[in-house]
N, C-alpha and C positions, 0 to 999 in steps of 0.2 A: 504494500500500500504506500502511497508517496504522500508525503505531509507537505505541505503547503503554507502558505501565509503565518498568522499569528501561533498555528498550534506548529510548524517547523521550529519556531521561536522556543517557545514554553520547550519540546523535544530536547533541543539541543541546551538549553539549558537546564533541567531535567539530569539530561547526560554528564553535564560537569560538576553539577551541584550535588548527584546523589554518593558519586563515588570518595569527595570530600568529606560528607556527611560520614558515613562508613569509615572509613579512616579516623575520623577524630572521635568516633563514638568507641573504634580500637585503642588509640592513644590516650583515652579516657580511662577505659579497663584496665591497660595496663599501667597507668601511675598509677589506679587506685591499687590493684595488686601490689607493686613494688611500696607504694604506702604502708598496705598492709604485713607486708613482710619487715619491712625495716623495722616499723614500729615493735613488731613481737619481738626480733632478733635484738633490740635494745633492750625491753623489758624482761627478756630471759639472761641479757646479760647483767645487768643490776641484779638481780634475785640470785644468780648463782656465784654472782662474783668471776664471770667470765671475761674474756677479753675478746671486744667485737673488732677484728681486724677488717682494715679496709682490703680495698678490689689490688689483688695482687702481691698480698703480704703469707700468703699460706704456702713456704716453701718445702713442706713434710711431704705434696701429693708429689713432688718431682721425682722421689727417692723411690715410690712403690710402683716396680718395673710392671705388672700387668695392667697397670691403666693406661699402657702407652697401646696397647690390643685394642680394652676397651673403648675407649676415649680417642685416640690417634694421638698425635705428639703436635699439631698446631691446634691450641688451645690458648686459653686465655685464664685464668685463675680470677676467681670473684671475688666475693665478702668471704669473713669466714672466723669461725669461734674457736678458741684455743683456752682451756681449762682444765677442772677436774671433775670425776664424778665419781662420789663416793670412794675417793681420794686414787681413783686412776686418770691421770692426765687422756686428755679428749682434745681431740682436733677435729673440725669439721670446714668444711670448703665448698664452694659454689665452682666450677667449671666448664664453662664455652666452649665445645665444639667447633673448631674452625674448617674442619677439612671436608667440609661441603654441607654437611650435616644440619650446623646452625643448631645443638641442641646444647639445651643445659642441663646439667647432673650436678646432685651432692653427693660429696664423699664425708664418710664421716671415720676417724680412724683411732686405733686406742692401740698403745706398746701389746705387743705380742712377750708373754713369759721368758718365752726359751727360742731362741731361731732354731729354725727347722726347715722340713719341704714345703713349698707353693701347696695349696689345697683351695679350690675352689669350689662355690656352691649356688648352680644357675639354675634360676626357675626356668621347669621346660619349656613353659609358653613364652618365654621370651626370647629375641633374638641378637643376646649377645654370643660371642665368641670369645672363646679362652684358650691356653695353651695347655695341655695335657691329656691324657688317654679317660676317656670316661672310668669310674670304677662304679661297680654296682657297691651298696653299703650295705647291703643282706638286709634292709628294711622296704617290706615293702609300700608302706602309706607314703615314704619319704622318697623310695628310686620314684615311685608312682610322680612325686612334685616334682623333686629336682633332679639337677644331672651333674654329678659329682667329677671330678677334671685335677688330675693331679699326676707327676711324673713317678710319683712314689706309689702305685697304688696300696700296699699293705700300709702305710704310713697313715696313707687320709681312713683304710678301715679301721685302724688301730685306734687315730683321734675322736675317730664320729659313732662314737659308742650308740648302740641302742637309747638309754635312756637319753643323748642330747636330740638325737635323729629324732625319735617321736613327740618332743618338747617343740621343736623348732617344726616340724609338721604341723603343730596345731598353733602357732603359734603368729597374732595378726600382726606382728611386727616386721616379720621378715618380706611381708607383703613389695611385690616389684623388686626385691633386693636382690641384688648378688652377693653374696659373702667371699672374703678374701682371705685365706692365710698366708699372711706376703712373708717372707725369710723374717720381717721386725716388727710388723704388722698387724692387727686386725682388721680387718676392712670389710665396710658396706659402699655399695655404691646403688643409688636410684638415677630415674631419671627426676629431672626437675629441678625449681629454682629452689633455694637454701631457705629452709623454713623452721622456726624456732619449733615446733610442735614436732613435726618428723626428725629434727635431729634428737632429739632428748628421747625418742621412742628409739632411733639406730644405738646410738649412746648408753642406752640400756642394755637392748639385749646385747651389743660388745661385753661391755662389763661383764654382763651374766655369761657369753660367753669363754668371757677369759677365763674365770673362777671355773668351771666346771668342763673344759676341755683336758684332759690325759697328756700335755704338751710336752714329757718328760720322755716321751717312748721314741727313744734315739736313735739307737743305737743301729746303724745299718750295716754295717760291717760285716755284721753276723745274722743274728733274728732280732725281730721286736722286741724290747720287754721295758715293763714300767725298770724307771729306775728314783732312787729316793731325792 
């Protein structure tokens, strides 16, 4: 149909005015969002006595080698929290995607006990990629969710004892997460921007992870076994 006279007019302006409209009602959402987040991520840092670091100050995510898989290596470091909880030092960070991607992810990350092997722990339905051989954990509610990846396999069966595998099955924390056991490490990784509510929920179960992981069973030499 061909527009004509005063409605070609109304048309074409129409056409420039609606896709501006749209844009600023986006650039609205998103300050209110980044509002929203700041403001928690201050208020959680007053309350717990954290330190709210600005965009680029979180140099811990450089050091843990499998987020260079996950994430790519042109990236950008965001906000980011460095404390304690329940007197285990916590680090958490916002990170940019730059290698086509455009996405954001937080890391959130707590000292690992004892270095040891890489072990990782990816929800099926998602499509990250990690470096090591699948291992089954002899659980089935938990191989059912996740897909376990590690160079040691009797290592990651050794740590992922029954009773943490079925804990961490039912458990809505781990929800979108990848868990990490990097050589110094504990690591969660989501996607998303860096939010006071979802770190203190990562920041836990780490904690609860550290305490109750087996991280003492070393010895590769020979066979597994706890040692004191």
């Amino acid at each position: 149909m061909v527009v004509s006279g005063p409605n070609w007019v109304l048309a074409a302006l129409g056409a420039l005015v609606l896709p501006a409209v749209v844009l600023q009602l986006l650039w609205a959402n998103a300050r209110e969002d980044f509002q929203r987040r700041t403001c928690g991520l201050r208020k959680l840092a007053r309350r717990t006595g954290w330190e709210l670091l600005r965009r680029g100050r979180s140099k811990l995510i450089d050091r843990i080698r499998p987020l260079d898989m996950l994430l790519g290596t042109e990236r950008v470091i965001g906000p980011g929290l460095l404390g304690k909880l329940s007197g285990v030092p916590m680090h958490a960070a916002e990170v940019i995607n730059h290698d086509g991607r455009q996405q954001a992810f937080t890391i959130v990350t707590v000292p690992r006990p004892v270095p040891g092997p890489d072990v990782a722990i990816v929800p099926r339905d998602a499509d990250w990629s990690v470096e090591g051989n699948t291992v089954s954990i002899d659980n089935g509610s938990f191989d059912k969710l996740f897909a376990t990846c590690s160079r040691e396999p009797d290592y990651a069966r050794a740590v992922l004892r029954r009773p943490i595998t079925t804990a961490l099955s039912a458990d809505p924390r781990i929800r979108g997460a990848i868990l990490l056991f990097d050589e110094r490490d504990v690591v969660a990784v989501v996607r998303g921007r860096l939010d006071a509510d979802r770190v203190v929920e990562l920041a836990d179960l780490l904690t609860a992870l550290r305490r109750a992981v087996p991280w003492r069973i070393m010895d590769t030499s020979t066979e597994l076994r706890p040692t004191g």
